[in-house]
C-alpha positions in Angstrom: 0.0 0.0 0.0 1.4 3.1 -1.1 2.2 5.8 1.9 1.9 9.6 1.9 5.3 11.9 2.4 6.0 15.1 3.1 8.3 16.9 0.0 10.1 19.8 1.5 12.2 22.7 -0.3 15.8 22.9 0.9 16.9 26.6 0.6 14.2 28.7 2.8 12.5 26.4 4.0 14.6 24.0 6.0 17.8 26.3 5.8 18.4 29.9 5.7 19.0 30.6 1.6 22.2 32.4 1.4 21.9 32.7 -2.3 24.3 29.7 -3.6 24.8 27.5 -1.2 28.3 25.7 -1.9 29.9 25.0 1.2 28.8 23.2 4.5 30.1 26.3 6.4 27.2 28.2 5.0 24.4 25.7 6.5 22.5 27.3 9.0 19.1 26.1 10.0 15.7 28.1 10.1 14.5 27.7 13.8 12.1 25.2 14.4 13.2 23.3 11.3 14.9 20.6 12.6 11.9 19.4 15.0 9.4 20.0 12.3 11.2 17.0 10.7 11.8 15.0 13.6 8.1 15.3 14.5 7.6 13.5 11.1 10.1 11.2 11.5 8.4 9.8 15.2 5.1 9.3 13.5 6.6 7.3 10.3 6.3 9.9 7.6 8.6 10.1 5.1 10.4 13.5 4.3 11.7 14.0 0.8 13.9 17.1 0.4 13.4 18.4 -3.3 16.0 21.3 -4.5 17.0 22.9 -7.5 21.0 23.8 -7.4 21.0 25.5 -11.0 24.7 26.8 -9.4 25.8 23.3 -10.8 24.6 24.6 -14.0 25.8 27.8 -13.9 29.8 26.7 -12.9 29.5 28.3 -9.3 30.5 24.8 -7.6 30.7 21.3 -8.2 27.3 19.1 -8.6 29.6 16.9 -5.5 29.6 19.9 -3.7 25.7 18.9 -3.3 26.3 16.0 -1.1 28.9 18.0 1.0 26.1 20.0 2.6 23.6 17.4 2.7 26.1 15.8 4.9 26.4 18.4 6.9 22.3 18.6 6.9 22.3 15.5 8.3 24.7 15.9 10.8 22.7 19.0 12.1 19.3 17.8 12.0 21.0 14.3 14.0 21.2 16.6 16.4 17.6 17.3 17.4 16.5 13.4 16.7 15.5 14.3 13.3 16.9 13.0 9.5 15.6 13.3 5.8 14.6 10.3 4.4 15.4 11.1 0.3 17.4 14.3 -0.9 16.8 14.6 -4.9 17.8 17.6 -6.4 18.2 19.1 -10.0 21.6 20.5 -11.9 20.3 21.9 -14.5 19.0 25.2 -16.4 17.7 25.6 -19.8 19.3 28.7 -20.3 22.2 29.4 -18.1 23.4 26.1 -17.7 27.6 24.7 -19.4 27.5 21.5 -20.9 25.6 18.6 -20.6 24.0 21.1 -17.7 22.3 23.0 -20.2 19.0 21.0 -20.6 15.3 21.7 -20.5 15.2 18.7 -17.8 12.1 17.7 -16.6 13.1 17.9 -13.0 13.9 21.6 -12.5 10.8 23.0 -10.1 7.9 24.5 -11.1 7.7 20.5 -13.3 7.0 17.5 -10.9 9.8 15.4 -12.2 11.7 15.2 -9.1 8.5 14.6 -7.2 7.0 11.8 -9.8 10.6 10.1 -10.0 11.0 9.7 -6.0 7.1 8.7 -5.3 7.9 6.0 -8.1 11.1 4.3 -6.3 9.6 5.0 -2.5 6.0 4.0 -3.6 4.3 6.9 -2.1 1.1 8.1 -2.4 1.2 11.4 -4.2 -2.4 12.4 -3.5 -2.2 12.4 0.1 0.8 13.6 0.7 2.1 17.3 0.6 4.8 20.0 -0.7 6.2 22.4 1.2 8.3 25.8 0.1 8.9 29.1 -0.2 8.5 30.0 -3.9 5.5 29.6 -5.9 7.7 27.1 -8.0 7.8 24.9 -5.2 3.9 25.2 -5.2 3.4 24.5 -8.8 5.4 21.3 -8.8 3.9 20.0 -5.9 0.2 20.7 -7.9 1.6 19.5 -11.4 2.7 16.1 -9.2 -1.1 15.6 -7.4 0.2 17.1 -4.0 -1.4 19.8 -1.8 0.9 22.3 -1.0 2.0 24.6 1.9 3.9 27.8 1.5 6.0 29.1 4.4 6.7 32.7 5.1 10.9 32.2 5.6 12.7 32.8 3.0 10.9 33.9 -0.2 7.9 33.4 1.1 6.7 36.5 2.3 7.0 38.1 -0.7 5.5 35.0 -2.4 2.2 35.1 0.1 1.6 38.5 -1.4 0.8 37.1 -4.8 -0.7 33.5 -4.2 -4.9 33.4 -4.5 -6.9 31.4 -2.6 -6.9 27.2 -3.8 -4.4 28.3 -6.0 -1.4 25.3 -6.8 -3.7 22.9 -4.5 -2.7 25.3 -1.5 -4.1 24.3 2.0 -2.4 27.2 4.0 -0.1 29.4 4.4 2.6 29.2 7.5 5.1 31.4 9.0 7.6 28.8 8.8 8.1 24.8 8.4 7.2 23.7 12.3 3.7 25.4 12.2 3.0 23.9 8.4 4.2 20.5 10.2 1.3 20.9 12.9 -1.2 21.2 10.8 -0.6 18.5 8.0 0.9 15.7 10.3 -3.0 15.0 12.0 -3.8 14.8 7.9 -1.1 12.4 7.0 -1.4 10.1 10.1 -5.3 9.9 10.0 -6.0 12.2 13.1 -9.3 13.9 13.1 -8.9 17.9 13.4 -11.6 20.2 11.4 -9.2 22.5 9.0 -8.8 26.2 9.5 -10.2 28.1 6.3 -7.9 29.2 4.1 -7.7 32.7 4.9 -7.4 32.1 8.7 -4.3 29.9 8.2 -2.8 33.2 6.2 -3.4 35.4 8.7 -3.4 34.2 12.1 -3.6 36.2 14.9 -0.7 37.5 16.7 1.7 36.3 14.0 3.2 38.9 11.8 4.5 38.0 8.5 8.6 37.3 8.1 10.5 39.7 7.0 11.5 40.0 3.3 15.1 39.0 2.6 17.3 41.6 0.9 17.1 41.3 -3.3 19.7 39.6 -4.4 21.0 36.8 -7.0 20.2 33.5 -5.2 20.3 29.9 -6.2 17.9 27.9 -7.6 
């Protein structure tokens, strides 16, 4: 029987996005991040980190530079009980990318491919589980792939909530950051009963400002 799973972006979401993230050095975790995924982890759900790292592409660092900072992920979220199940991530960009880099790929967010080729080998259940991120992009896969989708307000996603209409990209809320999104899809994944907060209550909950916007700048991705 196919299981549900939680896709999660990387950069934002789990980590703070520094722009191109090349070295472990620059890993630093969004708070509350780390138990979000533990919290998944003690009730059997799989988490499935999805990122595009179009700095491959682009010649800013190695595509083995990748692993480096998942290791060093790991070794950070080890530390609050909590691990990732599946990193997949995408190389590539049709435009800016050297080499064999230099594709129209199927896997580069907003398309599902990264989504559709993990649920394949992990048989999960696309339909019931979720996608999680900061960027519409990471909403439109996670539609395109079945998902329903979360944005979070670290960051990009402040800036992002501004633009995204209601049951847009399969949304089912909007959180200030990964733990509070975790909250309120985990009773959904594990068969819990909890009535849903409407849309536009999740978006603006009381006594939670929005995060601040990050500074404009190049980033990854």
């Amino acid at each position: 029987m196919k299981r549900p799973a939680v896709f999660v972006d990387r950069d934002g979401t789990i980590n703070e996005d520094v722009g191109y993230l090349a070295r472990p050095s620059q890993l630093r975790l969004i708070a509350g991040a780390a138990e979000a995924i533990a919290r998944l982890n003690q009730h059997g759900v799989p988490v499935v980190v999805v990122t595009n790292q179009a700095g491959v592409a682009r010649g800013l660092f190695a595509e083995s530079a990748i692993g480096n900072v998942h290791a060093r992920l790991d070794k950070l979220l080890a530390r609050h009980g909590a691990c990732v199940d599946r990193y997949d991530y995408c190389p590539h960009h049709p435009r800016d990318g050297q080499g064999a880099y230099q594709i129209d790929c199927e896997c580069r967010k907003p398309r599902p491919g990264m989504l559709l080729r993990v649920a394949e080998e992990l048989g999960l259940d696309l339909a019931r589980s979720y996608m999680i991120g900061d960027k519409l992009t990471d909403l439109e896969a996670g539609a395109h792939a079945g998902c329903r989708t979360i944005l979070v307000r670290s960051g990009y996603g402040a800036q992002a909530a501004t633009t995204l209409a209601p049951g847009a990209y399969n949304v089912a809320g909007v959180f200030d950051s990964l733990l509070p999104a975790i909250e309120f899809c985990l009773p959904r994944l594990t068969g819990q009963r909890q009535a849903p907060p409407p849309w536009h209550a999740v978006r603006a909950m009381p006594g939670v400002s929005p995060a601040p916007r990050q500074s404009p700048r190049r980033r990854g991705g």
